[in-house]
ZALO-168900 format. One line per field, with one value per residue (C-alpha): residue in three letters; x negated, y negated, z. Coordinates in Angstrom, 1 decimal, decimal comma. Layout:
r: ALA_... $
c1: X_... $
c2: Y_... $
c3: Z_... $
//
This chain:
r: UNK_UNK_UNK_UNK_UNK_UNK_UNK_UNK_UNK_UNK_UNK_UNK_UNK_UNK_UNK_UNK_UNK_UNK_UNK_UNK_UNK_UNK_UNK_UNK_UNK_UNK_UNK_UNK_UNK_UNK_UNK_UNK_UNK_UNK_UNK_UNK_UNK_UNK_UNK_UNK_UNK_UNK_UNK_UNK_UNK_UNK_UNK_UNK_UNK_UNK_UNK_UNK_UNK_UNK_UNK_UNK_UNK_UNK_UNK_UNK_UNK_UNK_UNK_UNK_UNK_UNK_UNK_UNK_UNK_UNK_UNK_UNK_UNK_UNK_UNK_UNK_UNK_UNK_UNK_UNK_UNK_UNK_UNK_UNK_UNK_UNK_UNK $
c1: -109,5_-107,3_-104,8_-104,9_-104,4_-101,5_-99,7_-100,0_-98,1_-95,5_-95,0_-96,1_-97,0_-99,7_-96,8_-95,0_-97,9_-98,9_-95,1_-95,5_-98,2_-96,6_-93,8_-95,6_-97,3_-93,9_-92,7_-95,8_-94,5_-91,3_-92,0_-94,6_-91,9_-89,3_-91,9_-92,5_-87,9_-88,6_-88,2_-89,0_-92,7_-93,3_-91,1_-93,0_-96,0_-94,9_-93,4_-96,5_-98,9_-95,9_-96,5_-100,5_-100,0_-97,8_-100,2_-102,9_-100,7_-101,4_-105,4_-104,5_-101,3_-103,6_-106,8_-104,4_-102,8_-106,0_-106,7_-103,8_-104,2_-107,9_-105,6_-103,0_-105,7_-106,7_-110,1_-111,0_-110,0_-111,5_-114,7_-114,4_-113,9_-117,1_-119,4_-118,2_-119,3_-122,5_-123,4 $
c2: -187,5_-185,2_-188,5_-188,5_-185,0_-185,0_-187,9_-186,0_-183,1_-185,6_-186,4_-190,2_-191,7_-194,9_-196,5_-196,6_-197,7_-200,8_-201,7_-201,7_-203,5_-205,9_-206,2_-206,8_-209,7_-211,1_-209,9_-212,3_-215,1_-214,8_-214,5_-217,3_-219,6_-218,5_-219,8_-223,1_-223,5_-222,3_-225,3_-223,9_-223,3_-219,7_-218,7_-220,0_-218,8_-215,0_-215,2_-216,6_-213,7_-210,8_-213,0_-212,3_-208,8_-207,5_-209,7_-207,0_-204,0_-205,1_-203,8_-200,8_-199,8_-200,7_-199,2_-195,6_-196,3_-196,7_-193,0_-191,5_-192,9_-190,9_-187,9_-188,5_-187,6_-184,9_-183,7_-184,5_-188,5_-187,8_-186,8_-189,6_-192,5_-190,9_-191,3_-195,1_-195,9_-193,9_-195,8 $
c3: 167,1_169,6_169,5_165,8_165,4_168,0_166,1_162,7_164,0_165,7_161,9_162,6_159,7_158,3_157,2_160,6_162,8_160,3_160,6_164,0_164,1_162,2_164,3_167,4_165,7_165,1_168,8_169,9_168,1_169,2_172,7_172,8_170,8_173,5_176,2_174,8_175,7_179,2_181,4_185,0_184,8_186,6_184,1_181,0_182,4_182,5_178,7_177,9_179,8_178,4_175,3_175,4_176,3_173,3_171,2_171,9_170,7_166,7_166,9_168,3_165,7_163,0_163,7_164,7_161,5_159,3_160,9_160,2_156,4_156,6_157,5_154,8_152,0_150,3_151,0_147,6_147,9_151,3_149,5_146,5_149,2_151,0_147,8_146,9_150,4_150,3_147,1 $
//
């Protein structure tokens, strides 16, 4: 929660972190693609590990993001979205 709290008064925003989730999907792709043009085959083997690695990010940016958007509301949506889940 310390993380959360500390990226609200950064003013980070939901919207930011599930673009950049997004992004690094598409920075993922890109690298992986890149790979596939590589002929020597050390060097399509590390565009393919950095591909793997920046293909984790996108969990992360979404799930701080989904977090942040709990922040964003009010306490009474806060409270509303509490009752539709607790039936």
């Amino acid at each position: 929660m310390r993380i959360a709290l500390l990226m609200k008064q950064l003013r980070l925003n939901s919207s930011l972190l599930h673009g950049l989730g997004l992004a690094s999907i598409g920075g993922a792709i890109s690298l992986w693609g890149r790979s596939a043009g590589n002929g020597d085959r050390d060097s399509r083997a590390r565009a393919e590990r950095l591909a793997i690695f920046v293909g984790l990010w996108p969990p992360t940016f979404f799930l701080l993001g989904k977090v942040l958007q709990d922040l964003e509301k009010t306490p009474e949506e806060q409270a509303g979205a509490a009752r539709a889940i607790s039936g």
